[in-house]
C-alpha positions in Angstrom: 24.5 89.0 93.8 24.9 92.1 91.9 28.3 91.6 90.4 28.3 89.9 86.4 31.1 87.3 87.4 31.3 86.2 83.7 31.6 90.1 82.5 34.1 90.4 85.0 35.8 87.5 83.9 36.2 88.8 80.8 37.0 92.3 81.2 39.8 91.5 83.9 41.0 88.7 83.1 40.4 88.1 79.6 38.8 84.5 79.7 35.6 83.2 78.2 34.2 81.5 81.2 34.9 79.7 84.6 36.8 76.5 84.8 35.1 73.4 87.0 34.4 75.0 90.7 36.1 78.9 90.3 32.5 80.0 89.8 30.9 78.2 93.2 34.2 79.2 95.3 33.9 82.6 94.1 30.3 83.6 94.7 31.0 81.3 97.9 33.0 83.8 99.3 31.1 87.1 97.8 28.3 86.0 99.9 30.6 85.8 103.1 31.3 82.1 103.3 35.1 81.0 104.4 35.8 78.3 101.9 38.6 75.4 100.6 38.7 75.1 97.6 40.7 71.6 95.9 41.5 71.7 92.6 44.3 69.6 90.8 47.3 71.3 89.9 47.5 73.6 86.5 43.4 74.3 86.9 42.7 77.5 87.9 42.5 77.9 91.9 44.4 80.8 91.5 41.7 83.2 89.5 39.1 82.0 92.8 40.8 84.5 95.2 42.1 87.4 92.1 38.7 87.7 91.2 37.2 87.7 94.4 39.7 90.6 95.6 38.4 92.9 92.9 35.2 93.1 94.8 36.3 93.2 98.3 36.6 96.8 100.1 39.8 95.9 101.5 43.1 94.2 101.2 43.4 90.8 100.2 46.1 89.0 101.8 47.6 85.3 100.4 50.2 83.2 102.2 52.6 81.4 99.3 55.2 79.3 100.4 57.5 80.2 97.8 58.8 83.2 96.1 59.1 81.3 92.9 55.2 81.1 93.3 54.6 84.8 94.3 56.7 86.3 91.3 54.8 84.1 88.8 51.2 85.4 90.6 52.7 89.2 91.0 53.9 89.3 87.0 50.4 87.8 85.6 47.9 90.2 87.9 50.1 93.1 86.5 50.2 91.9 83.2 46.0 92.3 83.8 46.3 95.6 85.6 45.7 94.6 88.9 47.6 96.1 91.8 49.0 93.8 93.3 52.5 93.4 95.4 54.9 91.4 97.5 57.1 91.6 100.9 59.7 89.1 100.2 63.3 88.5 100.9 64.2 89.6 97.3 63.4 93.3 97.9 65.8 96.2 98.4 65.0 98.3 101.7 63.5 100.9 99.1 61.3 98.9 97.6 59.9 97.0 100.7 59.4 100.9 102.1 57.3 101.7 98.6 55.1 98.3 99.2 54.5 99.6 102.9 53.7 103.3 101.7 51.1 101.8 98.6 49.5 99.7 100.8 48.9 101.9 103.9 47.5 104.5 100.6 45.4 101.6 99.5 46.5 101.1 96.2 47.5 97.8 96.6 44.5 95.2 95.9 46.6 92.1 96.4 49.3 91.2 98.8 51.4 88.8 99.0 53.8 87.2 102.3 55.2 84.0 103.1 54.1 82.6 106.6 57.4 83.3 108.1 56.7 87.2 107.7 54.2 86.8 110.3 56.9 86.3 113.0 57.9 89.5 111.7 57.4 92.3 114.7 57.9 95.3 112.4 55.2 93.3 109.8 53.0 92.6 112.1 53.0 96.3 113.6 52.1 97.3 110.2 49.4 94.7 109.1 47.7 95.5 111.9 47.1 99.2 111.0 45.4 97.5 107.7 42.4 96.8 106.9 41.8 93.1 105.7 38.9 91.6 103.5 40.0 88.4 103.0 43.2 85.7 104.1 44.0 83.1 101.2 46.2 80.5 102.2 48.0 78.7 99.4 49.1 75.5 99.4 47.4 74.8 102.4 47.8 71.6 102.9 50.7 72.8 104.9 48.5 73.4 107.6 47.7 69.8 108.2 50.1 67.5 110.3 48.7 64.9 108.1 49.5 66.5 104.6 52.3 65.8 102.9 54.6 68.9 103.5 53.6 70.0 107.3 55.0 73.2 108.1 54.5 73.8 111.8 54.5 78.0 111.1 51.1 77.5 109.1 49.0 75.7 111.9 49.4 79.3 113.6 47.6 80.6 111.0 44.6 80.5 112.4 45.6 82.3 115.4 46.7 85.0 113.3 43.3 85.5 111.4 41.4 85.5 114.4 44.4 88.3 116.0 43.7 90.6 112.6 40.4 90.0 113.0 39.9 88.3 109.4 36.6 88.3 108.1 36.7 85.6 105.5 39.3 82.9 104.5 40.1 80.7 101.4 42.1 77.7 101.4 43.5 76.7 98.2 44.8 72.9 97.6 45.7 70.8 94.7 46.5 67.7 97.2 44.5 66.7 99.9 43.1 62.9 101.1 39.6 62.8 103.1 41.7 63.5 106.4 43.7 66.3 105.3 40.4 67.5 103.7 39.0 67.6 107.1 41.6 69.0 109.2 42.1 72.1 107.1 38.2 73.0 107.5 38.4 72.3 111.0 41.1 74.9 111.5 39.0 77.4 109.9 35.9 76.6 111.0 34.7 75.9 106.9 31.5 74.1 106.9 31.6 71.0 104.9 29.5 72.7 102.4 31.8 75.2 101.6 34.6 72.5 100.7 34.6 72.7 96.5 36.0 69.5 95.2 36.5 69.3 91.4 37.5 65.9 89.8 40.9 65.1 90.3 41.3 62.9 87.1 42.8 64.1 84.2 41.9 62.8 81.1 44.8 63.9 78.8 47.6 62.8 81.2 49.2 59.3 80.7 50.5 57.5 83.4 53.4 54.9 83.2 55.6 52.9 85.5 58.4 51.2 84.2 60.7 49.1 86.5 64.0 50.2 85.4 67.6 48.1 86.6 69.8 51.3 88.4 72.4 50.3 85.4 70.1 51.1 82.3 68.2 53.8 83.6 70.3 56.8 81.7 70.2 54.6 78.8 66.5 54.4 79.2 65.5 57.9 79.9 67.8 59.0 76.8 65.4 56.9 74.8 62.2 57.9 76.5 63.0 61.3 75.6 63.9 60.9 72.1 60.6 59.8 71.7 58.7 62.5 73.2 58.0 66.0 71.4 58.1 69.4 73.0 59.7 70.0 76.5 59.4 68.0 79.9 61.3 67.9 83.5 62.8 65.1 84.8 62.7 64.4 88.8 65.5 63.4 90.8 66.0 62.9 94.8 69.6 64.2 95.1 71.5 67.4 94.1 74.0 65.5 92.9 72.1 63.2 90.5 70.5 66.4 89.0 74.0 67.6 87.8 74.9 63.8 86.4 71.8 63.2 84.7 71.6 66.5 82.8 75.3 65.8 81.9 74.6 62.2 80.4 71.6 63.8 78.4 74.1 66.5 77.4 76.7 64.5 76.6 73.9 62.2 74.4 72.4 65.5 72.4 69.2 66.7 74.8 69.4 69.9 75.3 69.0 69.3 79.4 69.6 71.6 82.3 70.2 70.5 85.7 68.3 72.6 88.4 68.6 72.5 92.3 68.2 74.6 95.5 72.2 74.4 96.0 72.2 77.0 93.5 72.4 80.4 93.8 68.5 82.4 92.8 70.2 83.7 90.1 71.6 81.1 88.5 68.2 79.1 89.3 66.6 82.4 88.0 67.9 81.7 84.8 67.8 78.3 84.3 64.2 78.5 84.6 63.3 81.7 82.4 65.4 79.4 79.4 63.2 76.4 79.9 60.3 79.1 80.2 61.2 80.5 76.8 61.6 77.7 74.8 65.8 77.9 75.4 66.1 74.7 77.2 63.8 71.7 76.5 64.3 69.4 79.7 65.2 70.6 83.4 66.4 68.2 85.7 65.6 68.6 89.1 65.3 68.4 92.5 61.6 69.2 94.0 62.8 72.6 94.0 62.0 73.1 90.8 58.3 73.4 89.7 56.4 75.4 92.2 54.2 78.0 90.3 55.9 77.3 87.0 52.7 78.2 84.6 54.2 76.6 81.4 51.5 75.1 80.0 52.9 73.0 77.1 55.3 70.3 79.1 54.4 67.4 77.3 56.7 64.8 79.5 57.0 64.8 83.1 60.0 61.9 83.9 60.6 60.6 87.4 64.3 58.9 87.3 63.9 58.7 91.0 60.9 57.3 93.6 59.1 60.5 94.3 58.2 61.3 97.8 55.0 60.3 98.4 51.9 59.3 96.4 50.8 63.3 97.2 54.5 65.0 95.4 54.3 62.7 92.7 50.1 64.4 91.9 52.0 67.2 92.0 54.5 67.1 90.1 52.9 65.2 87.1 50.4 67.9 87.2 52.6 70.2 86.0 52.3 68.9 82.7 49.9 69.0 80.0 48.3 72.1 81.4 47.2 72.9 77.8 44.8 69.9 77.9 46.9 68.5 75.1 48.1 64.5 75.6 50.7 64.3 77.8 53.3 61.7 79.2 54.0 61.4 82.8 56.8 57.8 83.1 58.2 56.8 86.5 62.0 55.0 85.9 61.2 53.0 89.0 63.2 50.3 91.5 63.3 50.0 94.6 66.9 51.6 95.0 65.7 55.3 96.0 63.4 53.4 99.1 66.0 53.8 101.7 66.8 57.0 100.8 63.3 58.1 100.9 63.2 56.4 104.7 66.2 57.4 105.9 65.1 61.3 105.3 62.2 60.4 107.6 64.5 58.8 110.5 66.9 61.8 110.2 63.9 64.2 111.4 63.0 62.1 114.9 63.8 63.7 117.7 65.4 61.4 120.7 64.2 61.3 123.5 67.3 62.9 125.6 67.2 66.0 122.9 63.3 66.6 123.5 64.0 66.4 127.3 66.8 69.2 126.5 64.6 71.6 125.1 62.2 71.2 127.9 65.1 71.5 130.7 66.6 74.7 128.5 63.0 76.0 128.5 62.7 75.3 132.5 66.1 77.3 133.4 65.5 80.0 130.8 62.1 81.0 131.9 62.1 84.3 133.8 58.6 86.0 135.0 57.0 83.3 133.2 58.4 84.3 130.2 60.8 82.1 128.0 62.6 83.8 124.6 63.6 81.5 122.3 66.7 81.6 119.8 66.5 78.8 117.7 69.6 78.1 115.8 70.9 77.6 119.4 68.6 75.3 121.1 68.9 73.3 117.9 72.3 73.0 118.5 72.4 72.4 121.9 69.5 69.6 121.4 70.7 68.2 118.7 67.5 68.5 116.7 67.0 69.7 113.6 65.4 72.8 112.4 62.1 71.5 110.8 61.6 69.0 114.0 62.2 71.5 116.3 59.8 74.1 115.3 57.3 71.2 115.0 58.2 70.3 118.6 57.3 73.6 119.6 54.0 73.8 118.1 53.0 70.5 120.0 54.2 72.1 123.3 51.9 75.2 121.9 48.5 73.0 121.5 49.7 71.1 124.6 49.4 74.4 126.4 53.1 74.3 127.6 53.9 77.6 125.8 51.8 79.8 124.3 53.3 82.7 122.0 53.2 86.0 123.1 55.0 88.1 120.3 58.4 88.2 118.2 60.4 91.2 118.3 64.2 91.3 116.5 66.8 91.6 119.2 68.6 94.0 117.5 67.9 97.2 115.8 69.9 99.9 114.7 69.5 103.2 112.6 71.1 106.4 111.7 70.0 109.5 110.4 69.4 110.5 107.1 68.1 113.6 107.8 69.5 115.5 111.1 68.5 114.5 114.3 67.7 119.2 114.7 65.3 118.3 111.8 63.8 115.7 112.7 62.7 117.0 116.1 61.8 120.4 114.6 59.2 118.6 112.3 57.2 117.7 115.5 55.6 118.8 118.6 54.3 118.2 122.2 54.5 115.0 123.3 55.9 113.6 120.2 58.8 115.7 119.7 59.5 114.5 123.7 59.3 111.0 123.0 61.6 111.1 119.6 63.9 112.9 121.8 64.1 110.5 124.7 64.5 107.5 121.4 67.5 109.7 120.5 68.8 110.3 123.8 68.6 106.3 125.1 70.4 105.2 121.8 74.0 103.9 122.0 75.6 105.4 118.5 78.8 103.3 117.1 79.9 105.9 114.6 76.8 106.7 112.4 74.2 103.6 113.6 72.6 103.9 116.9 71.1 101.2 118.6 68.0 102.3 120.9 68.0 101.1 124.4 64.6 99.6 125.2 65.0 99.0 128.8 66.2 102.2 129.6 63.1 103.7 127.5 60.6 101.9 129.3 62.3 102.8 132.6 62.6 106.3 132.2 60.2 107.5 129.5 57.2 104.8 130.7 56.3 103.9 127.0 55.9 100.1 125.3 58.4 98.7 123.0 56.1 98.5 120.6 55.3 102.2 120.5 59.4 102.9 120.1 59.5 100.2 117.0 56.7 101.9 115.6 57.8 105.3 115.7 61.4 103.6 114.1 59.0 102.8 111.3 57.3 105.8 110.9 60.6 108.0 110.6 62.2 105.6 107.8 58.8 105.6 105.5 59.1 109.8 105.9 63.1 109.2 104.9 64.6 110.7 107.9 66.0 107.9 108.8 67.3 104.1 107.1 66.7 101.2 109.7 67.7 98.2 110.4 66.7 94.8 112.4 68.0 91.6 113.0 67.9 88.3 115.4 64.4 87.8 115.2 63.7 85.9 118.7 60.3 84.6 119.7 58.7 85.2 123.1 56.2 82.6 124.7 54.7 82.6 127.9 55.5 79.5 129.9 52.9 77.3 131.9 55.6 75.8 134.5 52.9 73.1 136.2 51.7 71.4 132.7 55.9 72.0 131.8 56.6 69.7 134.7 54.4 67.3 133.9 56.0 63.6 134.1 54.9 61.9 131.4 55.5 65.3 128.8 58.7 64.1 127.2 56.9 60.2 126.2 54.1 62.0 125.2 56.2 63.9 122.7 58.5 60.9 121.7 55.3 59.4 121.1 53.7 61.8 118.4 57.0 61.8 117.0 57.1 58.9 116.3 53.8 58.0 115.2 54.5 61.0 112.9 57.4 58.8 111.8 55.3 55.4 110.9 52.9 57.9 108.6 55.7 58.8 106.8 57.3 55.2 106.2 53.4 54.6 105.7 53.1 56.6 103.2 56.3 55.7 101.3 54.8 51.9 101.4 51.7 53.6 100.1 53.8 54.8 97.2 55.2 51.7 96.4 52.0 49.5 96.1 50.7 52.3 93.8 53.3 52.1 91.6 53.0 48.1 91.7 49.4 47.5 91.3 47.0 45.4 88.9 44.8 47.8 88.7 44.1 51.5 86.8 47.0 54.1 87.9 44.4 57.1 87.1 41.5 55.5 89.3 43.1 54.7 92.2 45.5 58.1 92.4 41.9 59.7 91.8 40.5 57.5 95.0 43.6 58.2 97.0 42.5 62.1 97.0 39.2 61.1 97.6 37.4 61.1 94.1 35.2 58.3 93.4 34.0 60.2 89.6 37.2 58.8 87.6 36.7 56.1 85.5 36.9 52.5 86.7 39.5 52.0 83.6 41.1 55.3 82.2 42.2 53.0 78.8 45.8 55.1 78.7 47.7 54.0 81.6 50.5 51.2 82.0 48.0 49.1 83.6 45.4 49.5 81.2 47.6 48.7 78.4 48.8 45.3 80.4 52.0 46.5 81.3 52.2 45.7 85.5 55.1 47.0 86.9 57.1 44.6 90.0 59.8 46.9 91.7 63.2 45.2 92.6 66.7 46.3 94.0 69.2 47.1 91.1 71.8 45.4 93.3 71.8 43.5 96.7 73.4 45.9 99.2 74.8 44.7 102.4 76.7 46.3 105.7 80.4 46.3 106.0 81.8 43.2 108.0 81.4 43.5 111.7 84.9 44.3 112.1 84.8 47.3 110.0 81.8 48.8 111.4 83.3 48.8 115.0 86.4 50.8 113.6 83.8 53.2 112.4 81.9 53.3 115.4 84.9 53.4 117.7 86.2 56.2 115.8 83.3 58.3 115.8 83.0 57.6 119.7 86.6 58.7 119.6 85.9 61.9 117.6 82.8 62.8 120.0 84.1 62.1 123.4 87.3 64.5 122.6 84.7 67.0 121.6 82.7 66.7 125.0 80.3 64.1 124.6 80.2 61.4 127.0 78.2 59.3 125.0 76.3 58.9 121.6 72.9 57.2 121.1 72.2 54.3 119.0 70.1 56.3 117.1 72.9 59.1 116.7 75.5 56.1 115.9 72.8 54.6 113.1 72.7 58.2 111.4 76.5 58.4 111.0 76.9 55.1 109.2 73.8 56.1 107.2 75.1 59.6 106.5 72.0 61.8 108.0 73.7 65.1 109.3 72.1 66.8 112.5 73.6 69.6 114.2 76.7 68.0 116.5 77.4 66.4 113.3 78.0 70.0 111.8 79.0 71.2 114.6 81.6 69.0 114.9 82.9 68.1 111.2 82.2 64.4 111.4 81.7 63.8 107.4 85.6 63.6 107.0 85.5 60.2 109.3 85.9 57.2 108.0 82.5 55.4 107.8 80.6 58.7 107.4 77.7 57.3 105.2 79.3 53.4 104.6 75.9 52.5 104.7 73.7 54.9 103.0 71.7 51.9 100.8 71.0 50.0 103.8 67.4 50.8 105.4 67.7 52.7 108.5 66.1 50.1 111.0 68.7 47.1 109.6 71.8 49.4 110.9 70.4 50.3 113.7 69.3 46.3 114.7 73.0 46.0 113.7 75.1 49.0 115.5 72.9 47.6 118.9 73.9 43.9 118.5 77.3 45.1 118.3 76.8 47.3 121.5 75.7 44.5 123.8 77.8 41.8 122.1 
């Protein structure tokens, strides 16, 4: 290898030398190897693909699932010099056009896109004119169905590297077990050797779990942070709990900040540069908060609440300490936030009768073998949520029951900024001709014109794609300011392997064995936090590490302190009397508005106050028993509401 790496380091970057693993990623994937790269969080996976870029002849792309993240990555390779850039929702139409123009000019090293872009037509028009060095997925244990936070959009990932023709690919990971491990170099086709691992334990992090009674928790945490120095976060489940706590530690003289995704970006946008600069010394928060936030001096990380699983709570104690100074991270915990953990999980099963409705909607809406789908309304219409239902289609993808052909927005419109005389007069031949026929099969409301595809294809003989790109080409010249909307995805249907009998049990099936991992892995959670033996070794083992110490000599454990969970308070259902006046009344409610009749499973979710989309639809939070039983685990109201039903 030619390139001096450490020089490089240096020069670009400003560091001494390589943390554990940058330096074998790096030269990894200067000598052409796809790698995946786990690191723990606050340590550097980052610098593996920035440095890399520098010496690739081409774009490097990265996927980041959050803007947050982006902006933080974006303001630190400019503070370096590197050119670097986004496409992101925050972005006027002027400054999306100037991204597009620097990077068709090359003088854009680095850019960055969430996955959801790549359903983008008008994106994927353009990244396809580009020339590509390198894909770096972050996060990507996203692309797993066995991490921790599946997002059905990145298993397609793949797909699209092999469409753009990728040459090399980095995976970057701060939490993966042995069989997420394996799944994510599968996908890529990474050879085993190419998998960097670095230890996951951390020496200067102290781990503590302290079962706290639901009545002295504010009490406690007030005290816990008295005795801390410097600033920290402290993790909550709810929205609603981050607002109360930070108002308590108000009220008792922290300076505290709550900090949720039901506020606006900039609101959230502030709250975060003030506990960035020093303004604000604890942020409360839901998991929004903490994604890509590069502080390196929190010294406390608090969990008031059960965190999600054993992988969020790695992550989110990795956020502090990140200076390799001692740091605390203390888990408040009882076994009060359980249900609300489970209940989350039994929101997001699909029924049966709502998976056989997509596949009956895809049946009747197929035309030429092709189906397009509009999701918001099939959601509504199947009563599945969002998140479920793009995972449902992704399993009817790798079942080979669809298989995606292309998105394209249902709608665009544009007017002229320059005249339409002008416009025409700038070109010739056949180009001038087909700009023409755009203008003259365009329906104009006022100024905006709307072209009409079906007509141009009739009469003119020319692809969709072709019209959308010449759409582009005239709004990056300034002749003309464009717009698109309803972004609708088009799959190609295989109606024999749609038919099949047994397709909707098959479904139901991985549903809900996807369903028992999750409870799984909130049991998991538990016995961590309950064991007998050293927190750091056995988180280190979960993410497969055998290197950590056998006895870390700094944890709760260590120092003797064995934590055993219990309930704050014994919480049991409403009197069987009461529970059929809900239920009758929600059956009332329903059957007025159409519906014939409701599902245990749909009946279990109003009394434990899960919202899915008739439940939005159809304003059923203002009933009486919305939620009566939101402490109560899932399975016990639904044994109850069907011993009601057939007594």
């Amino acid at each position: 290898m030619t390139v001096d790496l450490k020089q490089q380091l240096r020069q670009s970057f400003g560091f001494d030398g390589f943390r554990s693993g940058q330096q074998q990623t790096i030269e990894q994937l200067l000598n052409g190897h796809s790698s995946l790269a786990i690191f723990p969080t606050g340590s550097g996976k980052s610098l593996c693909y920035q440095l890399t870029a520098l010496n690739l002849p081409h774009l490097t792309l990265v996927v980041s699932p959050l803007i947050a993240l982006m902006k933080d990555q974006l303001a630190f390779l400019t503070s370096k010099g590197i050119r670097a850039a986004s496409l992101d929702s925050s972005l006027t139409g002027e400054q999306h056009q100037q991204v597009i123009a620097d990077v068709r000019a090359g003088n854009v090293k680095i850019l960055m896109v969430s996955v959801e872009r790549f359903k983008n037509e008008r994106f994927r028009q353009f990244i396809d004119t580009v020339a590509i060095s390198m894909l770096v997925v972050d996060e990507a244990h996203c692309i797993s169905e066995w991490g921790h936070n599946f997002r059905p959009d990145y298993l397609k990932l793949p797909h699209y590297q092999q469409e753009l023709n990728i040459p090399l690919i980095l995976l970057l990971t701060a939490t993966a077990t042995k069989k997420v491990k394996l799944d994510m170099a599968a996908k890529f086709s990474i050879a085993p050797e190419h998998i960097v691992q670095t230890g996951f334990y951390r020496d200067n992090l102290t781990l503590s779990v302290l079962s706290t009674a639901q009545s002295n928790k504010n009490n406690q945490l007030v005290s816990i942070i008295e005795q801390q120095s410097g600033a920290g976060i402290v993790y909550v489940t709810l929205q609603h709990s981050a607002e109360a706590v930070a108002d308590f530690l108000q009220q008792n003289g922290v300076n505290a900040r709550a900090y949720h995704a039901g506020f606006d970006s900039e609101k959230r946008q502030s709250i975060q540069q003030a506990f960035m600069s020093g303004e604000v010394r604890v942020i409360v928060a839901t998991i929004a908060f903490g994604m890509g936030i590069d502080k390196s001096d929190i010294r406390f990380v608090i969990h008031y609440d059960l965190p999600k699983s054993i992988e969020n709570y790695s992550q989110e104690i990795g956020r502090a300490g990140r200076d390799g100074l001692a740091s605390h991270c203390i888990t408040l915990a009882d076994l009060d936030g359980v249900n609300v953990l489970e209940n989350f999980v039994y929101g997001d099963t699909p029924e049966s009768s709502g998976i056989a409705n997509v596949l009956t909607s895809i049946a009747n809406e197929t035309e030429q073998q092709k189906w397009e789908l509009q999701g918001l309304a099939l959601s509504t219409a199947s009563n599945i949520r969002q998140l479920p239902l793009k995972t449902l289609l992704v399993q009817l993808e790798l079942k080979g029951v669809l298989k995606p052909l292309y998105s394209y927005f249902a709608e665009f419109k544009y007017k002229f900024i320059a005249s339409e005389q002008d416009i025409l007069a700038s070109f010739d031949g056949e180009r001038r001709e087909f700009l023409a026929a755009i203008f003259n099969h365009s329906r104009f409301k006022k100024i905006w014109g709307e072209p009409d595809f079906e007509q141009l294809m009739a009469n003119y003989q020319c692809q969709r794609s072709r019209v959308v790109s010449a759409l582009e080409y005239l709004q990056e010249q300034h002749l003309i300011a464009l717009e698109s909307k309803k972004m609708t995805e088009v799959y190609q249907v295989n109606q024999e392997a749609l038919a099949a009998p047994e397709l909707v049990e098959q479904l139901q099936g991985y549903f809900l064995q996807k369903e028992q991992s999750e409870i799984n892995r909130i049991a998991a959670l538990v016995r961590f936090f309950q064991l007998d033996k050293c927190l750091s070794r056995n988180l280190a083992l979960y993410f497969d590490d055998s290197e950590a110490p056998e006895h870390c000599g700094h944890c709760s454990v260590c120092h003797g302190n064995i934590a055993k969970l219990s309930y704050s308070q014994q919480w049991l259902l409403p009197d069987d009397e009461l529970l059929t006046r809900y239920i009758d009344g929600l059956v009332t409610h329903m059957t007025e508005k159409g519906y014939q009749q409701l599902s245990l499973a749909t009946i279990t979710r109003f009394l434990t106050g899960l919202m899915v989309p008739i439940f939005t639809r159809n304003r059923v939070k203002q009933l009486s028993g919305f939620a009566s039983c939101e402490h109560i685990r899932f399975t016990e109201v639904k044994s109850k509401v069907e011993q009601l039903s057939t007594g």
